[in-house]
C-alpha positions as CSV (number, residue, x, y, z in Angstrom):
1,X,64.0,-53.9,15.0
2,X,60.7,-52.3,14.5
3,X,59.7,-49.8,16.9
4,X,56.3,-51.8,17.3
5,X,58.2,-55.2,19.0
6,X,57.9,-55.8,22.4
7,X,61.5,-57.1,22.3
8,X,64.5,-58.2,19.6
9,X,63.3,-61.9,19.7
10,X,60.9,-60.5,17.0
11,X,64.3,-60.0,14.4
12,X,64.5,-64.1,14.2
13,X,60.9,-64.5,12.7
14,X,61.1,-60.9,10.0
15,X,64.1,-61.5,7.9
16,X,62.2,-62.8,4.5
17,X,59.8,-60.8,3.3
18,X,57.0,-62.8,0.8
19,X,55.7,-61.1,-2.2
20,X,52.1,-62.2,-1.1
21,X,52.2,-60.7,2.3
22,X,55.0,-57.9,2.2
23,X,52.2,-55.1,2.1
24,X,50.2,-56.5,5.2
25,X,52.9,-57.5,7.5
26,X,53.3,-55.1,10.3
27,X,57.6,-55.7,9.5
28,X,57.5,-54.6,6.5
29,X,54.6,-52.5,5.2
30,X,55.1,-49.3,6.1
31,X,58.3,-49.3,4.0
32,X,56.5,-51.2,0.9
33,X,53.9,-48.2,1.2
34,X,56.7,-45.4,1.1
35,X,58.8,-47.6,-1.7
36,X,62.0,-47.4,0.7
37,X,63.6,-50.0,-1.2
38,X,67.4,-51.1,-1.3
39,X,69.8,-53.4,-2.8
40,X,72.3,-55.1,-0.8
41,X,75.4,-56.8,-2.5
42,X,76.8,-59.2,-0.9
43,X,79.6,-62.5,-1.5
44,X,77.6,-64.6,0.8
45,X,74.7,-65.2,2.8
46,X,74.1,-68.1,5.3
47,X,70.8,-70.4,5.7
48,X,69.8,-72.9,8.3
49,X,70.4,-76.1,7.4
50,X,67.8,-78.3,9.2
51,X,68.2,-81.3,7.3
52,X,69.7,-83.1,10.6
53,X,66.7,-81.9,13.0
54,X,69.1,-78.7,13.7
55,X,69.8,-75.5,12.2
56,X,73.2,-75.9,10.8
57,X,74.4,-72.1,9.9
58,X,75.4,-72.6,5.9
59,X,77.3,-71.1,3.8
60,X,75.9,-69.8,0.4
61,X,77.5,-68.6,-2.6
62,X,78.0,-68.1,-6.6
63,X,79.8,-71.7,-7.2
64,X,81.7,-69.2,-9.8
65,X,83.5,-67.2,-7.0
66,X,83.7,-64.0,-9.1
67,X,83.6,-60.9,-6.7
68,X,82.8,-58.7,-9.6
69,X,79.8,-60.6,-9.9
70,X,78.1,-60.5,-6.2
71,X,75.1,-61.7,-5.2
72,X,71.9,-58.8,-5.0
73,X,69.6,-58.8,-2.2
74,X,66.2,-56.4,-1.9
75,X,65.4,-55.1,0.9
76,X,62.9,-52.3,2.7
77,X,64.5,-50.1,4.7
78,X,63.2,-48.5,8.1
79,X,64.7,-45.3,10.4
80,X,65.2,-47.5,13.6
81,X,65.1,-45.1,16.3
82,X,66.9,-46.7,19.6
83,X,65.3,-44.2,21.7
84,X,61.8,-45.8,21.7
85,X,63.3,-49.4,23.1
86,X,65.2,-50.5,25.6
87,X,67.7,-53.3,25.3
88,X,68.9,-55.3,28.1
């Protein structure tokens, strides 16, 4: 959570980071200006499916199965220090 949010409601709406507004975003910009970049591998990741008028958690993955060949996520990564929030 970044240390600027009020509260964690703010983690639903910062997950996906866009190419056109990655530098200007107060989630994400201070690690795009220090390049504090990662990759994350991963089998699976899961989307909301709202194709019924509700989010439906989904399953994604390589239709090949191969765990040698995970999926690759970027990401920017942040020091999160839980001092400066409180959590309840």
């Amino acid at each position: 959570m970044p240390r600027w949010a009020a509260d964690a409601t703010i983690t639903r709406y910062t997950y996906n980071a866009r190419s056109e507004s990655v530098a200007s975003k107060p989630s994400f910009r201070e690690a795009w200006r220090r390049a504090q970049h990662c990759i994350i591998p991963a089998e699976a990741f899961y989307e909301p499916d709202r194709r019924t008028g509700k989010p439906i958690p989904t399953r994604i993955a390589r239709a090949d199965a191969a765990p040698q060949q995970e999926l690759t996520f970027a990401n920017y990564v942040q020091q999160f220090d839980a001092s400066q929030h409180t959590f309840g």
